[in-house]
C-alpha atoms as a printed R data frame, in Angstrom:
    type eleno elety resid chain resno       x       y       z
1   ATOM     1    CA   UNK     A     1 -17.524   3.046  -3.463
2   ATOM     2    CA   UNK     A     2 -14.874   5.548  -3.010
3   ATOM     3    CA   UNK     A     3 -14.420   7.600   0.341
4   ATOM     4    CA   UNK     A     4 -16.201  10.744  -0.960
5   ATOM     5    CA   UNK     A     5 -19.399   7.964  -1.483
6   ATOM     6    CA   UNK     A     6 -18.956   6.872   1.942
7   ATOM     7    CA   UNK     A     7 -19.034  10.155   3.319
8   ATOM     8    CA   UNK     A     8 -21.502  11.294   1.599
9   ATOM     9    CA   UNK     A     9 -23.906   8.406   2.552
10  ATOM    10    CA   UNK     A    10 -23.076   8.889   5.932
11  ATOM    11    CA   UNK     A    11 -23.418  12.850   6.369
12  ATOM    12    CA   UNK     A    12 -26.906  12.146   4.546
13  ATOM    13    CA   UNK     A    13 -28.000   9.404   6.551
14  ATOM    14    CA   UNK     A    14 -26.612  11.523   9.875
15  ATOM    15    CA   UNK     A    15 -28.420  14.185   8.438
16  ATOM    16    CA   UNK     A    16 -25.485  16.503   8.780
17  ATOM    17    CA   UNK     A    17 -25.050  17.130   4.878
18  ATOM    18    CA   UNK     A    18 -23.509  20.569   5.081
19  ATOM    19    CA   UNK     A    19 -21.100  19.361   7.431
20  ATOM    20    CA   UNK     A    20 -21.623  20.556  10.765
21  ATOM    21    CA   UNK     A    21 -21.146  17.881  13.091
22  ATOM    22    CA   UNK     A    22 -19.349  15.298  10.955
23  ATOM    23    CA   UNK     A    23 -16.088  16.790   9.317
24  ATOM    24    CA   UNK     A    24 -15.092  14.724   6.739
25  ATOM    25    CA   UNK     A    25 -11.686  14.151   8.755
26  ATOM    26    CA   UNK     A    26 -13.623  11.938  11.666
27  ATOM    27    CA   UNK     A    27 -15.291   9.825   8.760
28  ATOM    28    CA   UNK     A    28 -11.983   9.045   7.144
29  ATOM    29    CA   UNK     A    29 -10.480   8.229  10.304
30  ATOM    30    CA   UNK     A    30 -14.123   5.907  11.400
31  ATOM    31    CA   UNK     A    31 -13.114   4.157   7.934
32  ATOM    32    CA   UNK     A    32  -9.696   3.446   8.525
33  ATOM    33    CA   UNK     A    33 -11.004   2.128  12.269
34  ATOM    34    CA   UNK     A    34 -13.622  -0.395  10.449
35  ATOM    35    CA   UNK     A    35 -11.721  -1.656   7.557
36  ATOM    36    CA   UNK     A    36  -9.515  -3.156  10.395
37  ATOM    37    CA   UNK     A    37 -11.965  -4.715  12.590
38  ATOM    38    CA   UNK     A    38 -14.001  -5.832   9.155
39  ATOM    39    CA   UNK     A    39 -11.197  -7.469   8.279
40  ATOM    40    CA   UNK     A    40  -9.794  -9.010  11.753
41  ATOM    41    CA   UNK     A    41 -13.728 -10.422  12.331
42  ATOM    42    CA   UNK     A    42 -14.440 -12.029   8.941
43  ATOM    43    CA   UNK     A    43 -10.630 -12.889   8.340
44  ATOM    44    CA   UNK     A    44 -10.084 -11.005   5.382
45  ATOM    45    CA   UNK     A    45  -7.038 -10.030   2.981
46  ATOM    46    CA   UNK     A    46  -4.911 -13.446   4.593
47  ATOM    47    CA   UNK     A    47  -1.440 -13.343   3.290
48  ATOM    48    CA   UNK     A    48   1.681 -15.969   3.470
49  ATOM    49    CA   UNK     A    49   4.686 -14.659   4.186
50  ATOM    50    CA   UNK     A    50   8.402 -16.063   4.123
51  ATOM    51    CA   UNK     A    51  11.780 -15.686   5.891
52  ATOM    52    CA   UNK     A    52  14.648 -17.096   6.000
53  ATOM    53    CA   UNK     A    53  16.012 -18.172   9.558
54  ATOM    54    CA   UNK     A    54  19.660 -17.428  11.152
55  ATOM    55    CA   UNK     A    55  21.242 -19.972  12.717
56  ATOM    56    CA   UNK     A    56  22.123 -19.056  16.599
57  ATOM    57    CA   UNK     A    57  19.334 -15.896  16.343
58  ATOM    58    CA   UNK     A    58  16.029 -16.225  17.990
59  ATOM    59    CA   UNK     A    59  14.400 -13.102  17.202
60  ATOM    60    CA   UNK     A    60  12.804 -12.075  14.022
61  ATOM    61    CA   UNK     A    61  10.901  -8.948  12.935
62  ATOM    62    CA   UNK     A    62   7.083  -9.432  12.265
63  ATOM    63    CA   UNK     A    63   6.294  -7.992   8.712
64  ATOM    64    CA   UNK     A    64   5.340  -4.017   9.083
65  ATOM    65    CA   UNK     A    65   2.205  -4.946   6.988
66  ATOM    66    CA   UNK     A    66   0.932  -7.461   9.239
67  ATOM    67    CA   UNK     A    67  -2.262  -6.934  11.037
68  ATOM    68    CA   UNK     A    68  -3.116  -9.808  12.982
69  ATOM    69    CA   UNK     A    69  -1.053 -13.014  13.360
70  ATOM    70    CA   UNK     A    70  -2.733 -16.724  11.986
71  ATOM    71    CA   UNK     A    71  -0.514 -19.568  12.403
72  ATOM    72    CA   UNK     A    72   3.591 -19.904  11.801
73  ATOM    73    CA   UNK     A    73   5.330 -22.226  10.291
74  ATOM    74    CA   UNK     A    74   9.022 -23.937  10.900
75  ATOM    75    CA   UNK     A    75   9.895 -26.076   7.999
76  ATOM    76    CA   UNK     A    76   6.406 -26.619   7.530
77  ATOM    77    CA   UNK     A    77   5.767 -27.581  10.745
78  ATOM    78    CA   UNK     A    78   3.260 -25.764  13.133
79  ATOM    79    CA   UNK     A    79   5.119 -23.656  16.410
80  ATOM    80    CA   UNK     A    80   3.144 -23.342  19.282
81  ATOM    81    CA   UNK     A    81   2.276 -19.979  20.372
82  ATOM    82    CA   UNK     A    82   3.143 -18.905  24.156
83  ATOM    83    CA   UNK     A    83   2.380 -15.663  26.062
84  ATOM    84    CA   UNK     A    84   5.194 -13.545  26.870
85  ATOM    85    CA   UNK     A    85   4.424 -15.248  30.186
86  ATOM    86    CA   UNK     A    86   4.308 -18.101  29.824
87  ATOM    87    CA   UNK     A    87   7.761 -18.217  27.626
88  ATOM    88    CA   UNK     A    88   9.299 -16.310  30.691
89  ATOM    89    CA   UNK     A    89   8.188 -19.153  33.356
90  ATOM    90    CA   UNK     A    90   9.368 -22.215  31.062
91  ATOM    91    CA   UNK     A    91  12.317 -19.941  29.630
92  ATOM    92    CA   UNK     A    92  13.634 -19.375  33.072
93  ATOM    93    CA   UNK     A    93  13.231 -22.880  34.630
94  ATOM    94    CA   UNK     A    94  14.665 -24.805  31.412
95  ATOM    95    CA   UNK     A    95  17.223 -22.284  30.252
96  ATOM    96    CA   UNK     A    96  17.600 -18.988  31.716
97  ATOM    97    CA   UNK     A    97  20.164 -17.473  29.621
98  ATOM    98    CA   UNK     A    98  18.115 -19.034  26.230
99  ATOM    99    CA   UNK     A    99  21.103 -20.247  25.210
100 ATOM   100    CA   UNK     A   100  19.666 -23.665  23.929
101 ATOM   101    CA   UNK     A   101  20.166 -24.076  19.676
102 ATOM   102    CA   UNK     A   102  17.955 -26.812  17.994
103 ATOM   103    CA   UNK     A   103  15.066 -26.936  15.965
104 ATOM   104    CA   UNK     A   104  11.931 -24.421  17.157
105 ATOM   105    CA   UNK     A   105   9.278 -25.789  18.993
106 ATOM   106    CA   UNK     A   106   7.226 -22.357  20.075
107 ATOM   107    CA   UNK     A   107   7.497 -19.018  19.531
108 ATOM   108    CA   UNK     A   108   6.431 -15.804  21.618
109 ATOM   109    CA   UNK     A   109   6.516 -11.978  20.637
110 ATOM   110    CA   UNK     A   110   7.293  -8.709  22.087
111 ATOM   111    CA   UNK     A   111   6.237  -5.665  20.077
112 ATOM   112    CA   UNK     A   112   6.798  -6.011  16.324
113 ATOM   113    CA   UNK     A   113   9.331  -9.144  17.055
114 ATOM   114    CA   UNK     A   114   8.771 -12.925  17.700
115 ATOM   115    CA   UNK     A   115  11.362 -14.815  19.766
116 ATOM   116    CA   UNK     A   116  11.527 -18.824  18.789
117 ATOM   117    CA   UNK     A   117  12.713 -21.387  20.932
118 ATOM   118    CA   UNK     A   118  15.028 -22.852  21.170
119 ATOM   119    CA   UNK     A   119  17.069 -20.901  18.753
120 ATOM   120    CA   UNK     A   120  17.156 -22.192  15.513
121 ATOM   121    CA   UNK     A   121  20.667 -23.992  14.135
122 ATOM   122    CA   UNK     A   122  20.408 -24.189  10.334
123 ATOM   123    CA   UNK     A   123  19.265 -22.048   7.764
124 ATOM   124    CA   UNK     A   124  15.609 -22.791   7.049
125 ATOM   125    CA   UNK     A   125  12.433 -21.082   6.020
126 ATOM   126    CA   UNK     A   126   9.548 -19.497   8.562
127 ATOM   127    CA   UNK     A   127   6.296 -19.207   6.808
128 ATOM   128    CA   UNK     A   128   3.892 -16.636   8.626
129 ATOM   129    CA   UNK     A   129   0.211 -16.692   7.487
130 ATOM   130    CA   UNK     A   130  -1.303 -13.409   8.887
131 ATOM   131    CA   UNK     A   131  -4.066 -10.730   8.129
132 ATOM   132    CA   UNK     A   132  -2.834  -7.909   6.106
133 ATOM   133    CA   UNK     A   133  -3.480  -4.429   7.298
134 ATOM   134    CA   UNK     A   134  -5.879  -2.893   5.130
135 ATOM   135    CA   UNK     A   135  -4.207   0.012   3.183
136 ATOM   136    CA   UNK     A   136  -5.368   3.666   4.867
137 ATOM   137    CA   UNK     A   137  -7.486   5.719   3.450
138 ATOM   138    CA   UNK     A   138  -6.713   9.788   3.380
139 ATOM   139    CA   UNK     A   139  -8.428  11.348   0.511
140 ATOM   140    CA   UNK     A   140 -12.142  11.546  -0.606
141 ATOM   141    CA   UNK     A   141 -10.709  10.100  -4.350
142 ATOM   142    CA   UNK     A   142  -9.287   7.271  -2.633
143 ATOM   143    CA   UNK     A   143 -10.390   3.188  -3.216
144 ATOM   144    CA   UNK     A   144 -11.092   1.197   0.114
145 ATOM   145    CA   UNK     A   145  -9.251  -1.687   0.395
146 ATOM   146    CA   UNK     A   146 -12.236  -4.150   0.661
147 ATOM   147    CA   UNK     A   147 -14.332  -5.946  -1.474
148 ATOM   148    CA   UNK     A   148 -17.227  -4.029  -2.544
149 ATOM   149    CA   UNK     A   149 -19.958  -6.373  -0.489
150 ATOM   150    CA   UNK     A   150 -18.573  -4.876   2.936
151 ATOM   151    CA   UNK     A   151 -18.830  -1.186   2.001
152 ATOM   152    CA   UNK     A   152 -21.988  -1.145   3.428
153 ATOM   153    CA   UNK     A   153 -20.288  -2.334   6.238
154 ATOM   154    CA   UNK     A   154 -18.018   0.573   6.515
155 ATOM   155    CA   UNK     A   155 -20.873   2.886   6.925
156 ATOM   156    CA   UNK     A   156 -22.323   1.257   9.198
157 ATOM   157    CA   UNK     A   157 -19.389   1.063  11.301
158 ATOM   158    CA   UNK     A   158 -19.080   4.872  10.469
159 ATOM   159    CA   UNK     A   159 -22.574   5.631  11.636
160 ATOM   160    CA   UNK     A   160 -22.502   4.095  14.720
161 ATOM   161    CA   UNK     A   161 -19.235   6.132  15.236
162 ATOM   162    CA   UNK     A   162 -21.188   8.789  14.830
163 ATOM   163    CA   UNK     A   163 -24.266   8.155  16.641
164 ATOM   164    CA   UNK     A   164 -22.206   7.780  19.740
165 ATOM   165    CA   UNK     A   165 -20.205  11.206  19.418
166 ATOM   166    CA   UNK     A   166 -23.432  13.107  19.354
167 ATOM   167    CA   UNK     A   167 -24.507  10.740  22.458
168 ATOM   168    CA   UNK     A   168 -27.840   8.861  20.514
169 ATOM   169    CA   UNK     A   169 -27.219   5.884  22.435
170 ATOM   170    CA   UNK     A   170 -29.961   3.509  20.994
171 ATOM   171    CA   UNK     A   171 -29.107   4.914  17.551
172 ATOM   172    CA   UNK     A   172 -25.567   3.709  17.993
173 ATOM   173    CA   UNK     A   173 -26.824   0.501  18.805
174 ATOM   174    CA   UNK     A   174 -29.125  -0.411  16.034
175 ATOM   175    CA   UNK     A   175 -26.117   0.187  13.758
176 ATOM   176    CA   UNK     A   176 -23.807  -1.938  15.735
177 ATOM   177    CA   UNK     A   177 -26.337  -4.729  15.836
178 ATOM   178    CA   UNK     A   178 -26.654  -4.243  11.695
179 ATOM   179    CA   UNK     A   179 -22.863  -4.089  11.914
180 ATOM   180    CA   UNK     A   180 -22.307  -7.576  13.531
181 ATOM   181    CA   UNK     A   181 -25.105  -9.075  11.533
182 ATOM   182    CA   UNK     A   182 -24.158  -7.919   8.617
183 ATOM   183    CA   UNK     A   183 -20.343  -9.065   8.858
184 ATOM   184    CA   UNK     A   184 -21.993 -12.347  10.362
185 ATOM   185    CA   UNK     A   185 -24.106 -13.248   6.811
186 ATOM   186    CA   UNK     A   186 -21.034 -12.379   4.929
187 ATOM   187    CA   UNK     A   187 -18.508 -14.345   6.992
188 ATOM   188    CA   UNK     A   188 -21.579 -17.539   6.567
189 ATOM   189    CA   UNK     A   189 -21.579 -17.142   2.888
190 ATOM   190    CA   UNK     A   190 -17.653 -17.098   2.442
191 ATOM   191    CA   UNK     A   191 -17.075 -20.186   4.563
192 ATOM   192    CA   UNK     A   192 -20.029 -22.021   3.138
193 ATOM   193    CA   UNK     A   193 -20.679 -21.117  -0.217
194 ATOM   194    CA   UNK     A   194 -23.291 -21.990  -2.606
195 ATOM   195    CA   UNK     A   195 -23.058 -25.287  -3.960
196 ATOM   196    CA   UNK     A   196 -24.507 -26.090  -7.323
197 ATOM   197    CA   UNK     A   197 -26.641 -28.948  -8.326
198 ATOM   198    CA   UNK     A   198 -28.244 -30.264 -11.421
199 ATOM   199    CA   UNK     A   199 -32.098 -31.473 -11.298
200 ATOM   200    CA   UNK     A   200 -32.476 -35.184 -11.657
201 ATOM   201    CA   UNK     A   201 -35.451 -36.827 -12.917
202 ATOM   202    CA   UNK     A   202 -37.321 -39.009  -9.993
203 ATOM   203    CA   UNK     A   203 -39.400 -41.822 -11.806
204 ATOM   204    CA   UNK     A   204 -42.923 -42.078  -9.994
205 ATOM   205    CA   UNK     A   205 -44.483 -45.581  -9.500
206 ATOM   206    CA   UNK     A   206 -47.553 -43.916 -11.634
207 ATOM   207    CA   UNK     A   207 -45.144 -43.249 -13.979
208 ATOM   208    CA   UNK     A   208 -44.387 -46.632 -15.416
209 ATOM   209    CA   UNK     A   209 -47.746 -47.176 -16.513
């Protein structure tokens, strides 16, 4: 489905076709809302990415099309991750001026940076794997970013949006209980999918005779 097939499902199933309640501005912007929690619950659109370190700099720049962090990587070898608060506490007790230059054991961040620690002292490669941000949607001609199997999904998600603007409480919640569920059997049949087998004859004692 495009947009203009999203809105148009959801106006209809609303029942707000000519547009009265629902502009067709709020649904875009419902859309944009659920293909990033679609793809933050099931873990959708993962991506590697690479950088090179600096020797002597500790702070790095996460990448702008990053949506929600996995795991990283320091020569292929797992950092920890540490609140801001808890790199503060261990930070200031062990080396308050973060002066200390060896190989990376954690790694905090601070807004669209990460700090490692301690700073790294060669040149060598971080590997980030993270959940893309889903490309925005801003025109009824325009693709969604998702796989076709969670458009459903998006209206939905766009429905219950709506629901709770015009205050229908239980409405709202049916659709965020066929939301969750929905996501859920998805999510099941991604991590577990269908495994193929080929029938096998079973010989019967009766048979022999």
């Amino acid at each position: 489905m495009i947009v203009s097939d999203i809105i148009g499902r959801v106006q209809r199933q609303f029942g707000d076709e000519s547009s009265v309640q629902l502009e067709d501005t709020d649904i875009i912007r419902w859309i944009n809302d659920g293909q990033k929690d679609i793809v933050v619950q099931n873990d959708l659109m993962q991506t590697t990415g690479t950088l090179p370190t600096v020797p002597g700099t500790n702070e790095y720049t996460f990448p702008t099309d990053m949506l929600s962090m996995h795991a990283m990587y320091y020569s292929n070898e797992r950092l920890k991750y540490m609140s801001r608060q808890e790199y503060d506490e261990y930070v200031n007790v062990s080396d308050p001026d973060e002066i200390s230059s060896d190989k990376p054991m954690f790694y905090t961040k601070w807004g669209n940076k990460f700090i490692l620690y301690p700073k790294p002292n060669v040149v060598e490669t971080i590997k980030l794997l993270y959940l893309k941000r889903p490309a925005e949607v801003d025109d009824p001609s325009d693709s969604l970013d998702l796989p076709v199997e969670y458009h459903p999904r998006i209206v939905e998600f766009c429905l219950r949006q709506a629901y709770e603007m015009d205050e229908d409480w239980d409405a709202s919640a049916v659709k965020a209980t066929q939301f969750d569920a929905g996501l859920s059997i998805l999510k099941e049949k991604e991590q577990n999918p269908v495994q193929q087998y080929y029938p096998t004859v079973t010989v019967l004692p009766d048979d022999q005779w």
